[in-house]
PyMOL Python script that loads the backbone (N, CA, C, O; Angstrom):
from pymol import cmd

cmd.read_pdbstr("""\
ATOM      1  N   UNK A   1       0.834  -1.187   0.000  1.00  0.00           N
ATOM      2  CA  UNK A   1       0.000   0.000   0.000  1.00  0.00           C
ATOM      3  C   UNK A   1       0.875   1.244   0.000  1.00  0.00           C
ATOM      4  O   UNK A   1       1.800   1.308   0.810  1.00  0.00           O
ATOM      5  N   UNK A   2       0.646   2.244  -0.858  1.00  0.00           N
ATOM      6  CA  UNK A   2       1.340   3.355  -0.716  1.00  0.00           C
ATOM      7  C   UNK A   2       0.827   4.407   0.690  1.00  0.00           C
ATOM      8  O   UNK A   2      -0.329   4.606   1.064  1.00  0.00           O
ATOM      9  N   UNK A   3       1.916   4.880   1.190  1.00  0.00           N
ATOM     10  CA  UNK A   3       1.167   5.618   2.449  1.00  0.00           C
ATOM     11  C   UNK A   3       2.121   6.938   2.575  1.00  0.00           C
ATOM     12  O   UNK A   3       2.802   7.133   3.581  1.00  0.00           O
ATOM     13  N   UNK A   4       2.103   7.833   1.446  1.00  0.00           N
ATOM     14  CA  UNK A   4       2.508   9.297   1.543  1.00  0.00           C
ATOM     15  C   UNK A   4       1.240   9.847   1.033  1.00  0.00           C
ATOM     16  O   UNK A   4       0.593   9.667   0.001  1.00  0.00           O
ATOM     17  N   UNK A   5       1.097  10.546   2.045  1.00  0.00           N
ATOM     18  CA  UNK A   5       0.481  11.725   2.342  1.00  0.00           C
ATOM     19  C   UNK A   5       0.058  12.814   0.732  1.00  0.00           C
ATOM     20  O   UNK A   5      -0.744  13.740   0.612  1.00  0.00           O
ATOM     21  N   UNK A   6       0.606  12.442   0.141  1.00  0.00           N
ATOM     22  CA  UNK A   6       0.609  13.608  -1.483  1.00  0.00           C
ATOM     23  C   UNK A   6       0.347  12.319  -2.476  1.00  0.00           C
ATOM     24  O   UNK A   6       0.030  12.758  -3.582  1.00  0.00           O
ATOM     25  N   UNK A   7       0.365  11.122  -2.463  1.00  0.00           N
ATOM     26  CA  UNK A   7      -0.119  10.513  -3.171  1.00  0.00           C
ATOM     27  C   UNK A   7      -0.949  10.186  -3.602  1.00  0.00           C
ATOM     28  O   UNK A   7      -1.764   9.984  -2.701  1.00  0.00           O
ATOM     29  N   UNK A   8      -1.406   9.934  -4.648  1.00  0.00           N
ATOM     30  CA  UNK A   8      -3.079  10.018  -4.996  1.00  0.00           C
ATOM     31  C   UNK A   8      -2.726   8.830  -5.894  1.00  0.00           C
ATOM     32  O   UNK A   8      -1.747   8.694  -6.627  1.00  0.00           O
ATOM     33  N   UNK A   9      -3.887   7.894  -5.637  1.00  0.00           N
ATOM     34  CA  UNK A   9      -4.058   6.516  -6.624  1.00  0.00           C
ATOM     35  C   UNK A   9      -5.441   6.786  -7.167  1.00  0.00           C
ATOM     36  O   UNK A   9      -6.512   6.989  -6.596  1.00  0.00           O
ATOM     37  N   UNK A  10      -5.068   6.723  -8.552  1.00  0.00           N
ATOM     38  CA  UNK A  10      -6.357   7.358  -9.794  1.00  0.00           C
ATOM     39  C   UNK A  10      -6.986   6.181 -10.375  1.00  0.00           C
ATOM     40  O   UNK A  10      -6.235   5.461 -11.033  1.00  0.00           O
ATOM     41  N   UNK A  11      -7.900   5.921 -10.298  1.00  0.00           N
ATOM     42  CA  UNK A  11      -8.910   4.329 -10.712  1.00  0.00           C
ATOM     43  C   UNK A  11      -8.919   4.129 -12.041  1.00  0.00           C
ATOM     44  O   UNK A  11      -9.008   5.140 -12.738  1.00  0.00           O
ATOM     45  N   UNK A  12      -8.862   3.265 -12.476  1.00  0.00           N
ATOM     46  CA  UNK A  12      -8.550   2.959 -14.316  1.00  0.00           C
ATOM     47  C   UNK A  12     -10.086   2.572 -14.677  1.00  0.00           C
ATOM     48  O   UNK A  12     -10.561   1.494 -15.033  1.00  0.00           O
ATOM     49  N   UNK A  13     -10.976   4.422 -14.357  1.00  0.00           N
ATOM     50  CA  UNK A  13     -12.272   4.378 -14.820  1.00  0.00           C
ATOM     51  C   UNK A  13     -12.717   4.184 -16.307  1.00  0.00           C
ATOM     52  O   UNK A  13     -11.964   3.639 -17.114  1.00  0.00           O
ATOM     53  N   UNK A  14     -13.844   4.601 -16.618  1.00  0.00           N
ATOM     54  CA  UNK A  14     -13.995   5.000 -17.965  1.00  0.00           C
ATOM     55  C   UNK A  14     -12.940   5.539 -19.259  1.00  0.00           C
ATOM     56  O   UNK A  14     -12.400   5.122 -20.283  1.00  0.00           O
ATOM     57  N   UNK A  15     -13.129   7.282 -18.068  1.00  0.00           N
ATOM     58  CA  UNK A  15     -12.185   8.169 -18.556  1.00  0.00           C
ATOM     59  C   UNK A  15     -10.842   8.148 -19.119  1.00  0.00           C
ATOM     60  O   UNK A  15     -10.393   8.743 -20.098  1.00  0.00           O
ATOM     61  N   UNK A  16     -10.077   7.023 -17.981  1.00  0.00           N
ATOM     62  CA  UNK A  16      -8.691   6.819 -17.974  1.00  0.00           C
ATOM     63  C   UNK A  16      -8.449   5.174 -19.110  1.00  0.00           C
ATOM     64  O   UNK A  16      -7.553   4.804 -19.870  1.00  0.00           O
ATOM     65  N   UNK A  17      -9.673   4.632 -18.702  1.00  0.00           N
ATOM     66  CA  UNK A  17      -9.361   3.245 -19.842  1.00  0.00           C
ATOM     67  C   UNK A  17      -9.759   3.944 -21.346  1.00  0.00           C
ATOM     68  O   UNK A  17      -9.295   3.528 -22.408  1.00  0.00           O
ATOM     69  N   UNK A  18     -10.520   4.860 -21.252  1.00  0.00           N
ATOM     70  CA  UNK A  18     -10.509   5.369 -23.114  1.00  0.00           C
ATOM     71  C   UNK A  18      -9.056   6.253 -23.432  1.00  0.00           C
ATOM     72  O   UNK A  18      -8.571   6.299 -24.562  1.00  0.00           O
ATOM     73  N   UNK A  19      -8.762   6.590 -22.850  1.00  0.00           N
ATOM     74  CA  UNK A  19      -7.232   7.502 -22.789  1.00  0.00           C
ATOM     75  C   UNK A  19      -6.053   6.838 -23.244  1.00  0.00           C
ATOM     76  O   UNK A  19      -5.263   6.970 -24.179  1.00  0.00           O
ATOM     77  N   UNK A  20      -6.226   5.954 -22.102  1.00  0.00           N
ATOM     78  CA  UNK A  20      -5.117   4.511 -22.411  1.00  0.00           C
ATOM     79  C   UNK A  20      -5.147   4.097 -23.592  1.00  0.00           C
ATOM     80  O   UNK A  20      -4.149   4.047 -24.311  1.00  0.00           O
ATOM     81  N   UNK A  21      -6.783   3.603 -24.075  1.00  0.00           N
ATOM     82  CA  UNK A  21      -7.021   2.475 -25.382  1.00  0.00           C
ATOM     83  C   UNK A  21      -5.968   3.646 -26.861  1.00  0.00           C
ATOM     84  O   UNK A  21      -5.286   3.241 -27.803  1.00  0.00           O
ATOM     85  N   UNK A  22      -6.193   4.647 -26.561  1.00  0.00           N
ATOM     86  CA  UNK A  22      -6.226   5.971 -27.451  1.00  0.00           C
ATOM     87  C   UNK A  22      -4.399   5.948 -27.854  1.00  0.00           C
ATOM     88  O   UNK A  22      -3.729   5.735 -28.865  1.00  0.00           O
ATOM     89  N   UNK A  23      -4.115   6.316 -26.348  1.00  0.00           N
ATOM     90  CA  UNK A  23      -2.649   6.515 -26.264  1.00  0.00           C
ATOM     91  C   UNK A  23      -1.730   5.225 -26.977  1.00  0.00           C
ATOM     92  O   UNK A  23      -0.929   5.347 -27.903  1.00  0.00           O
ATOM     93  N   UNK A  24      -2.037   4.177 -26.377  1.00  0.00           N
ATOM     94  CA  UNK A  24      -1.091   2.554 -27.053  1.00  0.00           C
ATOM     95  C   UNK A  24      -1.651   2.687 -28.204  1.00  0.00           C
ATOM     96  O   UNK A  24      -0.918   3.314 -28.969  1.00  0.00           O
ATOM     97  N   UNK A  25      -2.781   2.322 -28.734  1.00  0.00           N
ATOM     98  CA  UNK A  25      -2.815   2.457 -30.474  1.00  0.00           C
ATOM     99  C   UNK A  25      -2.243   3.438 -30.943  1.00  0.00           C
ATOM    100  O   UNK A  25      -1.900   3.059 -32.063  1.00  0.00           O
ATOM    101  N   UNK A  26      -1.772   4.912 -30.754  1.00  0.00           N
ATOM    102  CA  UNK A  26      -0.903   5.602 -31.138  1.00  0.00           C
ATOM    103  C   UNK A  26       0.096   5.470 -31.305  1.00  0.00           C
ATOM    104  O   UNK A  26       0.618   5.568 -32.415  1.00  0.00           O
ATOM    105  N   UNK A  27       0.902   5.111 -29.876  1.00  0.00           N
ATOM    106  CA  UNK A  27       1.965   4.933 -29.880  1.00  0.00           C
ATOM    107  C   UNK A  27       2.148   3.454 -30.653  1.00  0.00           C
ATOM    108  O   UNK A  27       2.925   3.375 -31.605  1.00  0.00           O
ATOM    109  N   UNK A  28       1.384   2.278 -30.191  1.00  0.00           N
ATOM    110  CA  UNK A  28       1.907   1.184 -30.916  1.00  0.00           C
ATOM    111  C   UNK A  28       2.484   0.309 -29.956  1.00  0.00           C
ATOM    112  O   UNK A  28       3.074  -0.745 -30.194  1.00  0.00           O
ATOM    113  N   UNK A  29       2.226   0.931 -28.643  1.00  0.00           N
ATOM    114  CA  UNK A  29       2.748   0.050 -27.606  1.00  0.00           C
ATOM    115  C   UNK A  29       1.849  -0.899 -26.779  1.00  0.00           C
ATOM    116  O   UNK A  29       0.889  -1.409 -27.356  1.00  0.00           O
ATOM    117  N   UNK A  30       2.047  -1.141 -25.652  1.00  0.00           N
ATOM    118  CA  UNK A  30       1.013  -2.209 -24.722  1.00  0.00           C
ATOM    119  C   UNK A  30       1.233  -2.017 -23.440  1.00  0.00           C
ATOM    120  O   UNK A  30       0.788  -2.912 -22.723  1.00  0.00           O
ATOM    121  N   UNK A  31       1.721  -1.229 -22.960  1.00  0.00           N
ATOM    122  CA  UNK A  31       2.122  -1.337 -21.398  1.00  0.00           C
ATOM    123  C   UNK A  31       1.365  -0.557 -20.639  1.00  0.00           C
ATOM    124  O   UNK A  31       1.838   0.553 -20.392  1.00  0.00           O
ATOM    125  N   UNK A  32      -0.073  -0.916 -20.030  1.00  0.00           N
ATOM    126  CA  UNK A  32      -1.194  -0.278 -19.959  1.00  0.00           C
ATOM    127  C   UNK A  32      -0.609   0.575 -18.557  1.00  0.00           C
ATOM    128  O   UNK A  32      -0.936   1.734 -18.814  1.00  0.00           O
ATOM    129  N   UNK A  33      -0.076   0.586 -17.526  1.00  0.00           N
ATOM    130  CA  UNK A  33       0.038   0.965 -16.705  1.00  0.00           C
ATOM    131  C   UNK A  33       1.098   2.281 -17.012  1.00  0.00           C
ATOM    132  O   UNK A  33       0.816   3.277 -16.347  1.00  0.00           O
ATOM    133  N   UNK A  34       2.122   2.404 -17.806  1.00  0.00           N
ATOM    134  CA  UNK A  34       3.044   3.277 -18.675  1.00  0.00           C
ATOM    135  C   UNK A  34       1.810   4.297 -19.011  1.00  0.00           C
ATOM    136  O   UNK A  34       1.505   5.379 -18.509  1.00  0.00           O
ATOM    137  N   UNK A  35       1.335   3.671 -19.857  1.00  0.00           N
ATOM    138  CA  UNK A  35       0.100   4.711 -20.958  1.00  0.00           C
ATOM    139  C   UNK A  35      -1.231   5.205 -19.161  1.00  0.00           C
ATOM    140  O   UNK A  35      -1.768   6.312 -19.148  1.00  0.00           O
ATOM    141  N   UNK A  36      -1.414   4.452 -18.270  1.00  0.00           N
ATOM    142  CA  UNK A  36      -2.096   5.175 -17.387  1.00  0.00           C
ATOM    143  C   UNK A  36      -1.415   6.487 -16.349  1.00  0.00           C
ATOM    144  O   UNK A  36      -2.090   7.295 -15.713  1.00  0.00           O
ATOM    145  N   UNK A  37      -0.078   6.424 -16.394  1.00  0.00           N
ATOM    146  CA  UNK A  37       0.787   7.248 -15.510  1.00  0.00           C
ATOM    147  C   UNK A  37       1.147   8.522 -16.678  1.00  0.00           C
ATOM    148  O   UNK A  37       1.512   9.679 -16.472  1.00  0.00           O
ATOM    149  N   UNK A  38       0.924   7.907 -17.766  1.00  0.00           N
ATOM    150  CA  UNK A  38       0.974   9.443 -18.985  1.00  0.00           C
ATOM    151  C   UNK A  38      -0.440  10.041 -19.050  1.00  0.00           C
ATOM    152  O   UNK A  38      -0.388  11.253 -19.264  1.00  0.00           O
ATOM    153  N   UNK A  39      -1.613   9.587 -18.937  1.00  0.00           N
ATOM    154  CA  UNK A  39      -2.949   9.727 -18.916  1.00  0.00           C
ATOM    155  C   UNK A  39      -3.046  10.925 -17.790  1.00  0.00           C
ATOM    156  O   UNK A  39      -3.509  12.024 -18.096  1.00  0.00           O
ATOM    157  N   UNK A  40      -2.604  10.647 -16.548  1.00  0.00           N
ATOM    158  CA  UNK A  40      -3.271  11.064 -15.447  1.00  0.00           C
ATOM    159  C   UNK A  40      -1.753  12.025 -15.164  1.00  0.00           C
ATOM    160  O   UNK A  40      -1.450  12.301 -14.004  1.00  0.00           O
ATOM    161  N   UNK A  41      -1.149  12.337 -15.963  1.00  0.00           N
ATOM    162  CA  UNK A  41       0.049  13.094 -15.868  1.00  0.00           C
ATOM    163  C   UNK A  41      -0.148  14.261 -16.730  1.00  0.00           C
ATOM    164  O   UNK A  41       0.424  15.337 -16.558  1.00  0.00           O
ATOM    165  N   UNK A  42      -1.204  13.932 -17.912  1.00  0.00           N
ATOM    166  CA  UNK A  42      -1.359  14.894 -18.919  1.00  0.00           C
ATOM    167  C   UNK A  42      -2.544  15.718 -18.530  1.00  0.00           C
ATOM    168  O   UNK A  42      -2.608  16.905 -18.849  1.00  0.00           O
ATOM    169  N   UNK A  43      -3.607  15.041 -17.758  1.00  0.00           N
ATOM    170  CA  UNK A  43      -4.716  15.683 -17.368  1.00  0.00           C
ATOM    171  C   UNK A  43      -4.939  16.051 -16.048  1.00  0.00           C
ATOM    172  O   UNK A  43      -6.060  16.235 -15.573  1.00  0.00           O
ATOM    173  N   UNK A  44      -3.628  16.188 -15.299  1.00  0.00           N
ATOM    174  CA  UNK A  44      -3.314  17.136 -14.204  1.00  0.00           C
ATOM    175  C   UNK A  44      -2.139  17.995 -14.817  1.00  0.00           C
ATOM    176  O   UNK A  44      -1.603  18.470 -13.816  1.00  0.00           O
ATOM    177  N   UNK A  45      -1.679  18.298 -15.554  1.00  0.00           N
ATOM    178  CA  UNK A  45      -0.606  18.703 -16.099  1.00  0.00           C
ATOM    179  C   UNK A  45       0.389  18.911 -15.432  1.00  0.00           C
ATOM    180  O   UNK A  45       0.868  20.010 -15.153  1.00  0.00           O
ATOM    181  N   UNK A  46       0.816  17.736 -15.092  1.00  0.00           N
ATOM    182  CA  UNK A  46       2.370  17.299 -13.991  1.00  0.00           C
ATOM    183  C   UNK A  46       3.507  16.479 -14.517  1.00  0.00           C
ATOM    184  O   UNK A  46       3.306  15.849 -15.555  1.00  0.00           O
ATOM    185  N   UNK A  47       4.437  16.423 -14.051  1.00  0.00           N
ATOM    186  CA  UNK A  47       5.453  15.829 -14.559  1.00  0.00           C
ATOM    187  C   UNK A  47       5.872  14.263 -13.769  1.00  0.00           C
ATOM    188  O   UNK A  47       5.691  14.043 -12.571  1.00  0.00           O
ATOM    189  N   UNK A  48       6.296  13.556 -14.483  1.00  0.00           N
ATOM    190  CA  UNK A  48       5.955  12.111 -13.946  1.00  0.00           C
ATOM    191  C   UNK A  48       7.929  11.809 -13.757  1.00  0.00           C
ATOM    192  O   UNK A  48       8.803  12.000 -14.603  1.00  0.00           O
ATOM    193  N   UNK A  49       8.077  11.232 -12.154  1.00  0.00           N
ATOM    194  CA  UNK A  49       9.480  11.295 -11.268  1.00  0.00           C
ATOM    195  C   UNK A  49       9.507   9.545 -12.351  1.00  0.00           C
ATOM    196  O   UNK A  49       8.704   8.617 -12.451  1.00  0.00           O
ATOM    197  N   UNK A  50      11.093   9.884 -13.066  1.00  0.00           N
ATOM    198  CA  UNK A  50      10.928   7.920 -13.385  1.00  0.00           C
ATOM    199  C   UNK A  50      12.393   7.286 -13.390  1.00  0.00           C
ATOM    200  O   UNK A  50      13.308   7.938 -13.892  1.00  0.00           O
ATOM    201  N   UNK A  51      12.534   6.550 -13.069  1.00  0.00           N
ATOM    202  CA  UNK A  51      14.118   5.781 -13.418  1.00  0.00           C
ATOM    203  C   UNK A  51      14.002   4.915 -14.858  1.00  0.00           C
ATOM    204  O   UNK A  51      14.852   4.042 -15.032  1.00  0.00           O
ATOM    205  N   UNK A  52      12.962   5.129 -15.914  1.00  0.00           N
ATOM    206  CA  UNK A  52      13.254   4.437 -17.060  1.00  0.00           C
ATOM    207  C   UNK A  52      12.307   5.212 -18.022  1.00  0.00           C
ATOM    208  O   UNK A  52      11.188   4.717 -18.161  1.00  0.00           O
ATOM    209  N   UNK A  53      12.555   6.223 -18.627  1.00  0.00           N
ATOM    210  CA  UNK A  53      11.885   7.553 -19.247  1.00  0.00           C
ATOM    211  C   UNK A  53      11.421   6.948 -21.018  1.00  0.00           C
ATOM    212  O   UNK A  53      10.568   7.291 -21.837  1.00  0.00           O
ATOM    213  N   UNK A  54      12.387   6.027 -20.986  1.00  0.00           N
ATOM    214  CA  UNK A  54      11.958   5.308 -22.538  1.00  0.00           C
ATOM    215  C   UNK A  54      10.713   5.140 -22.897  1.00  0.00           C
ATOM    216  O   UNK A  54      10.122   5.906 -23.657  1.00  0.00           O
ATOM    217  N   UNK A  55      10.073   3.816 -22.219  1.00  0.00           N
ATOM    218  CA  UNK A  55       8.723   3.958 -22.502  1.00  0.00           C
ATOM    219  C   UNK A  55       7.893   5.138 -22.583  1.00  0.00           C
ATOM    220  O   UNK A  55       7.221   5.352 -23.593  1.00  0.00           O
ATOM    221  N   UNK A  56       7.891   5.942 -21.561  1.00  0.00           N
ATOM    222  CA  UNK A  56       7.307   7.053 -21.936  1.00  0.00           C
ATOM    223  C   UNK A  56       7.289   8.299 -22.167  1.00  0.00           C
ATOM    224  O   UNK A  56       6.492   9.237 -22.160  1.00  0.00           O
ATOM    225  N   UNK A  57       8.614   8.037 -22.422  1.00  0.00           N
ATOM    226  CA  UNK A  57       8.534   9.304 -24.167  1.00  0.00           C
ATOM    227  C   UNK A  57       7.369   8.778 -25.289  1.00  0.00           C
ATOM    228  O   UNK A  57       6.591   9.547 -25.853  1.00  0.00           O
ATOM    229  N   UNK A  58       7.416   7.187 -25.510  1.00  0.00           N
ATOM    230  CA  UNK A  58       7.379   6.355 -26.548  1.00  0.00           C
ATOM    231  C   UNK A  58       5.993   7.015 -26.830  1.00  0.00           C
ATOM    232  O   UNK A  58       5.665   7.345 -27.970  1.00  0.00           O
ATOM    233  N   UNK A  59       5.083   7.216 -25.583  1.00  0.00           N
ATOM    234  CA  UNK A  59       3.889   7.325 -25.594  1.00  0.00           C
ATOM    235  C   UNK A  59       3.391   8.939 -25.265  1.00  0.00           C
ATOM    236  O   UNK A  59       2.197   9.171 -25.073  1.00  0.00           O
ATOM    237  N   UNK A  60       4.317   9.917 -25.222  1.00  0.00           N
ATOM    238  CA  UNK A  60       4.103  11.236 -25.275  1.00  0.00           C
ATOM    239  C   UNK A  60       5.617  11.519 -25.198  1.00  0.00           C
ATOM    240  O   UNK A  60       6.395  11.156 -24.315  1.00  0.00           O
ATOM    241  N   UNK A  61       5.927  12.391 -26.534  1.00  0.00           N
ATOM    242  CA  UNK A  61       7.641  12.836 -26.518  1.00  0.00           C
ATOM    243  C   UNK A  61       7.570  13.917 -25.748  1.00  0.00           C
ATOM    244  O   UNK A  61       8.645  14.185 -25.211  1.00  0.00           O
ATOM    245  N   UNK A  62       6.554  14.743 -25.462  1.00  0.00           N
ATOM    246  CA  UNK A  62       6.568  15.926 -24.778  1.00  0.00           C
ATOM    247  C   UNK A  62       6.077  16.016 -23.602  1.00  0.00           C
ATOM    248  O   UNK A  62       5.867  17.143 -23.152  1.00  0.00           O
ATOM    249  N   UNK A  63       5.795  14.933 -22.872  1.00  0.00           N
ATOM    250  CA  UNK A  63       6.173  14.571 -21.355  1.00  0.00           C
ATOM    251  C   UNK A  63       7.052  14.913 -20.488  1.00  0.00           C
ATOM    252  O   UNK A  63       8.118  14.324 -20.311  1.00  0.00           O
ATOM    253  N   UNK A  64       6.627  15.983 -19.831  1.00  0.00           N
ATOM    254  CA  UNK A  64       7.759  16.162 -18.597  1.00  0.00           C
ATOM    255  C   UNK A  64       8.133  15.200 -17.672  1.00  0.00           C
ATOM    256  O   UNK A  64       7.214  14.677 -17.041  1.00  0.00           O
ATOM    257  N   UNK A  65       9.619  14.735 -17.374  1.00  0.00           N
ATOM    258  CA  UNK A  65       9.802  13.820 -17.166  1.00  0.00           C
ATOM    259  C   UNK A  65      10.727  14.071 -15.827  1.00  0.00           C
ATOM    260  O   UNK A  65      10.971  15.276 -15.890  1.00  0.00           O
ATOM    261  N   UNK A  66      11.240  13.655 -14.883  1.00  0.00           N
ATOM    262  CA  UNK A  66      12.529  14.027 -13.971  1.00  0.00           C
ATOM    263  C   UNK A  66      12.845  12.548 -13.598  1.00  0.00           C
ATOM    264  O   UNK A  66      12.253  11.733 -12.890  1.00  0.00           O
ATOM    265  N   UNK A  67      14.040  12.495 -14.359  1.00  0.00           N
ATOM    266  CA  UNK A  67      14.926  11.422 -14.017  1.00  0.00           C
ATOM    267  C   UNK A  67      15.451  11.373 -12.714  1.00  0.00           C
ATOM    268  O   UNK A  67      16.116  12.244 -12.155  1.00  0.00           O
ATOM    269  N   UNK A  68      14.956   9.850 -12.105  1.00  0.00           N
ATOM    270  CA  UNK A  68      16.158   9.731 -10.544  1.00  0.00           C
ATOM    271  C   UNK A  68      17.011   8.516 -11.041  1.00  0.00           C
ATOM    272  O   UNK A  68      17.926   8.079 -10.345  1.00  0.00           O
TER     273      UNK A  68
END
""", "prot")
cmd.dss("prot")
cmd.show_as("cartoon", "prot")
cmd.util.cbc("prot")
cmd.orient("prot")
């Protein structure tokens, strides 16, 4: 279970499973959880903390990203 205080876990509703379906057929990829952390990154307009930025560029090149 995540337990910080600023974390927010976003439900893979409607909204976010049509986003997803949208985003991988674009991109051409499959990694539904990748394409949900770009979803809910684009429609809070925040930048997503990652140690492997590849995939998701793959799925938005203009993703703010901060490498640890």
């Amino acid at each position: 279970m995540i337990q910080h205080d600023r974390t927010e876990v976003v439900p893979l509703d409607e909204f976010y499973a049509q986003a997803v379906g949208l985003l991988l057929a674009q991109s051409g990829t499959s990694d539904i959880a990748d394409a949900h952390v770009v979803a809910c990154a684009r429609r809070r307009g925040q930048a997503v903390i990652t140690s492997d930025p590849f995939d998701l560029r793959r799925l938005d090149p203009k993703l703010r990203l901060i490498r640890v």
